[in-house]
Residue, then its C-alpha position, 0 to 999 in steps of 0.5 A: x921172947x921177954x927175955x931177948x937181950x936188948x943190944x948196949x947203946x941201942x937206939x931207942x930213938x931210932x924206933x918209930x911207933x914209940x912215943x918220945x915218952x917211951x923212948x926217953x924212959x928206955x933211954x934212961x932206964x937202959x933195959x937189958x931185956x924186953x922183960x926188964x923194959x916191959x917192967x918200966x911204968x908207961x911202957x905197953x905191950x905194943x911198945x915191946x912188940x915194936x921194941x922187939x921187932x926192932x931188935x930182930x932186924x937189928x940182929x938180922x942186919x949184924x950177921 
């Protein structure tokens, strides 16, 4: 599953049960998959577990 696409522009903010922290840097970095994300400093395997939920629902509510 890390190598989910993550959807341009998406809201990192708008994903609760990320810290602000974690939040910030995935704006900032702008990872294009959930193994790109998984590589930044600070973020954790629960972080990509709700990333990746989040993005599921996202692409479930699109179609």
């Amino acid at each position: 599953y890390l190598k989910i696409a993550i959807p341009d522009g998406f809201d990192f903010t708008g994903v609760s049960g990320l810290s602000k922290e974690v939040q910030e840097k995935l704006k900032s970095f702008a990872p294009p998959t959930l193994q790109a994300a998984m590589n930044i400093s600070g973020i954790t395997p629960a972080a990509i577990e709700i990333l990746h939920i989040y993005i599921k629902i996202a692409a479930r509510d699109v179609k």
